[in-house]
C-alpha positions in Angstrom: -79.8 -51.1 -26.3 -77.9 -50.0 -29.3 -74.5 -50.9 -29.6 -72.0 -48.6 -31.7 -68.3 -49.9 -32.2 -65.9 -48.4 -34.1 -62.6 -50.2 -34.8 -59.6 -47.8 -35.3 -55.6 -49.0 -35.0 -52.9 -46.7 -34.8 -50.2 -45.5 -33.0 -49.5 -43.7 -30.2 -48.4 -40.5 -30.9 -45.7 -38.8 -29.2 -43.8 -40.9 -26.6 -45.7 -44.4 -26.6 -46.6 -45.1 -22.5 -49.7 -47.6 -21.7 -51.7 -44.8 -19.9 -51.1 -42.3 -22.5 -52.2 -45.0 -24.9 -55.3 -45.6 -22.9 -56.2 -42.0 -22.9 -55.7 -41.4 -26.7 -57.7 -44.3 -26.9 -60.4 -42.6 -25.1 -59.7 -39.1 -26.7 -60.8 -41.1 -30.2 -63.9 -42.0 -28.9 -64.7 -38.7 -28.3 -63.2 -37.7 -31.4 -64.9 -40.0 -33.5 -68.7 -39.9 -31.9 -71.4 -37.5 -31.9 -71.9 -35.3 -28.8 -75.7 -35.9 -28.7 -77.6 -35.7 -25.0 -77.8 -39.9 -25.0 -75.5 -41.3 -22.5 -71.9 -42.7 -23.7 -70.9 -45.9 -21.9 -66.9 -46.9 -22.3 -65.6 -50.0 -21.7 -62.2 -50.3 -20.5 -59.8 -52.2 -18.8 -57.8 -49.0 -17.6 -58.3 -48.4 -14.0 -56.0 -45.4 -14.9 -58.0 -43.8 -17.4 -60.9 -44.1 -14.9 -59.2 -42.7 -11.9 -58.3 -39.8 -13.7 -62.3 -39.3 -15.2 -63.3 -40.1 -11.7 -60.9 -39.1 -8.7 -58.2 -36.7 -10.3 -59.9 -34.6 -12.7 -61.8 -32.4 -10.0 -58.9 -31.7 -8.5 -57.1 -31.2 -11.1 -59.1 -28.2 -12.5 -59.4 -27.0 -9.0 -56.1 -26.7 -8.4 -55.1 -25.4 -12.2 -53.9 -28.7 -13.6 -51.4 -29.1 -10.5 -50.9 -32.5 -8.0 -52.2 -32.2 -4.3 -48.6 -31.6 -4.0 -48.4 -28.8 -6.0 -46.7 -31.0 -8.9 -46.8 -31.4 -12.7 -49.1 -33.8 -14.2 -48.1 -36.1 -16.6 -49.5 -36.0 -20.0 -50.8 -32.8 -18.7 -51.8 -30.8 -22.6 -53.4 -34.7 -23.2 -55.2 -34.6 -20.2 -56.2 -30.6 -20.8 -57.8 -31.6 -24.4 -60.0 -35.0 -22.8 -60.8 -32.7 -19.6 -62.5 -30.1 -22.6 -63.8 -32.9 -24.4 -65.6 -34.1 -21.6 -66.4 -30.5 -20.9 -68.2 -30.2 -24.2 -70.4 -33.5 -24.0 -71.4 -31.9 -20.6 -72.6 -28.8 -21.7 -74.7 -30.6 -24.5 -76.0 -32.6 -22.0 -74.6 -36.0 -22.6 -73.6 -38.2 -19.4 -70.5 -40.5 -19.7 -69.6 -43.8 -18.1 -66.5 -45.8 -18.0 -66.8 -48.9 -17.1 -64.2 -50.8 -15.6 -63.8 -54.7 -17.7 -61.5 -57.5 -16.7 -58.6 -57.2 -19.4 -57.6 -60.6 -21.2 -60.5 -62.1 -20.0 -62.3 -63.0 -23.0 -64.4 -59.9 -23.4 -65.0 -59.4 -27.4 -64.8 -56.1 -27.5 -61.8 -55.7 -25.0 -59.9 -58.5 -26.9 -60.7 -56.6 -30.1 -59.1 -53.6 -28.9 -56.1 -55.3 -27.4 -55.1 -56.6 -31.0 -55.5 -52.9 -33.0 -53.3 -51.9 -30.2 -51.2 -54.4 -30.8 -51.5 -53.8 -35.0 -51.1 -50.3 -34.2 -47.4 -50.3 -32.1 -46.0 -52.0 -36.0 -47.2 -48.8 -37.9 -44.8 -45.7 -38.0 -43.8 -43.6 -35.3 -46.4 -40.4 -35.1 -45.1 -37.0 -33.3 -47.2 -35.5 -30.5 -50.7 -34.2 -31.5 -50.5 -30.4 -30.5 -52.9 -30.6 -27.8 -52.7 -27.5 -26.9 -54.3 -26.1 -30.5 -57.1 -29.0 -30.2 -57.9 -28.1 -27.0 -58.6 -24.7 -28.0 -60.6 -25.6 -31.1 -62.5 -27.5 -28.6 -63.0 -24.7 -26.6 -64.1 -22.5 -29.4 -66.7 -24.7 -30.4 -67.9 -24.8 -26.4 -67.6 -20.7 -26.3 -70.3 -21.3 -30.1 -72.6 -23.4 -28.0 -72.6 -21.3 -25.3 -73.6 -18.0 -27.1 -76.4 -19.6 -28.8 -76.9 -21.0 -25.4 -76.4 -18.3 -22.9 -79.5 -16.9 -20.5 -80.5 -14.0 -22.2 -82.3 -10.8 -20.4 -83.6 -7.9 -21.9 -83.0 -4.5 -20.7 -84.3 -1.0 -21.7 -81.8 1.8 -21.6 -82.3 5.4 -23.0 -84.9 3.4 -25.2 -82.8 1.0 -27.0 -82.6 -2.7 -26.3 -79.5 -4.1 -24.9 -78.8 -7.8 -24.7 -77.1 -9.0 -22.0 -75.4 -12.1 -21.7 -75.0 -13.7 -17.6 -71.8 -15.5 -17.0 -71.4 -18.1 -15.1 -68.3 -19.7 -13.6 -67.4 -22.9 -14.1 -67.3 -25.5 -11.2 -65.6 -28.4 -11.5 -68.1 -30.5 -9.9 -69.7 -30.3 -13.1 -67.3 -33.6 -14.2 -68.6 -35.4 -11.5 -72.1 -35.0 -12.4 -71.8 -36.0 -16.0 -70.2 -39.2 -15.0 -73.2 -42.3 -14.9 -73.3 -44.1 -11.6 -73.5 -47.9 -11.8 -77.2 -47.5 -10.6 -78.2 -45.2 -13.4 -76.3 -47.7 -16.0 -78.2 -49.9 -14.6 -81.9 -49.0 -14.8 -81.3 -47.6 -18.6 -80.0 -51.8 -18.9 -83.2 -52.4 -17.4 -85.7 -50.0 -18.8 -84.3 -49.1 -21.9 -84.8 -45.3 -21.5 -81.3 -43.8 -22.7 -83.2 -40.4 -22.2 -83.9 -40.0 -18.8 -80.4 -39.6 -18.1 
């Protein structure tokens, strides 16, 4: 199993919360490793982060970013750019999987991460990312793939060739099957085929 770690401290941008911290830390993961079709395994100690990959998200899109209650979602342009980020690893075919670790517990790379986080809160105050503007360059590149992409039929009309293009909507289920299940993590463990998945 190959191992990639990339060690990056700063600081939160925007108004500093844990959660939001958490995500951002996620959101540079994303933002700092290839989208490639082999699976992505995060570790993290943020049951929040992984309730909102794994319960919230769905809904979320299906309801058009709202609560079950109708309600705003907090960090909601954050949450926007990661849901697109994930998005775009989907559509090239890459699963995800965050794992939940004990935090504090001795865990290298966990305790690594707990002191950049720590290094980062003494650097300078950042403003808010304009998530709005990344999550549309995101979705630009997605709208690239998908041309090159797209199902493509050709048609004759009057004797000229027309391409069409199909469209497909998107379902949000389509987070839910990206995501790794602990019994696909653990047969690529066991069989060392990062492929199949």
């Amino acid at each position: 199993m190959m191992v990639f770690v990339r060690n990056i401290s700063e600081r939160c941008p925007g108004t500093p919360t844990n959660n939001r911290a958490e995500l951002i830390a996620i959101i540079r993961v994303f933002e700092t490793t290839q989208v490639s079709r082999k699976p992505l395994l995060i570790l993290t100690d943020s049951s929040y982060s992984i309730d909102c990959f794994e319960k919230w998200l769905p809904g979320w899109i299906r309801r058009g970013f709202r609560t079950s209650k109708g309600g705003d979602i907090k960090n909601l342009g954050l949450i926007q750019y990661l849901a697109a980020l994930l998005k775009e690893r989907g559509m090239a075919g890459q699963k995800i999987k965050l794992q939940h670790v004990r935090g504090h517990s001795g865990i290298p790379g966990n305790d690594g991460a707990d002191a950049l986080a720590v290094a980062g809160c003494t650097l300078p105050e950042l403003p808010d990312r304009d998530w709005e503007a990344l999550r549309l360059e995101v979705e630009e590149r997605m709208l690239k793939m998908d041309m090159t992409d797209a199902k493509k039929v050709e048609v004759t009309v009057e004797e000229k060739k027309v391409m069409i293009v199909e469209e497909e909507d998107v379902d949000p289920s389509i987070y839910e099957d990206m995501i790794l299940d602990d019994d696909e993590l653990a047969e690529m463990g066991r069989t060392g085929d990062f492929d199949k998945y």
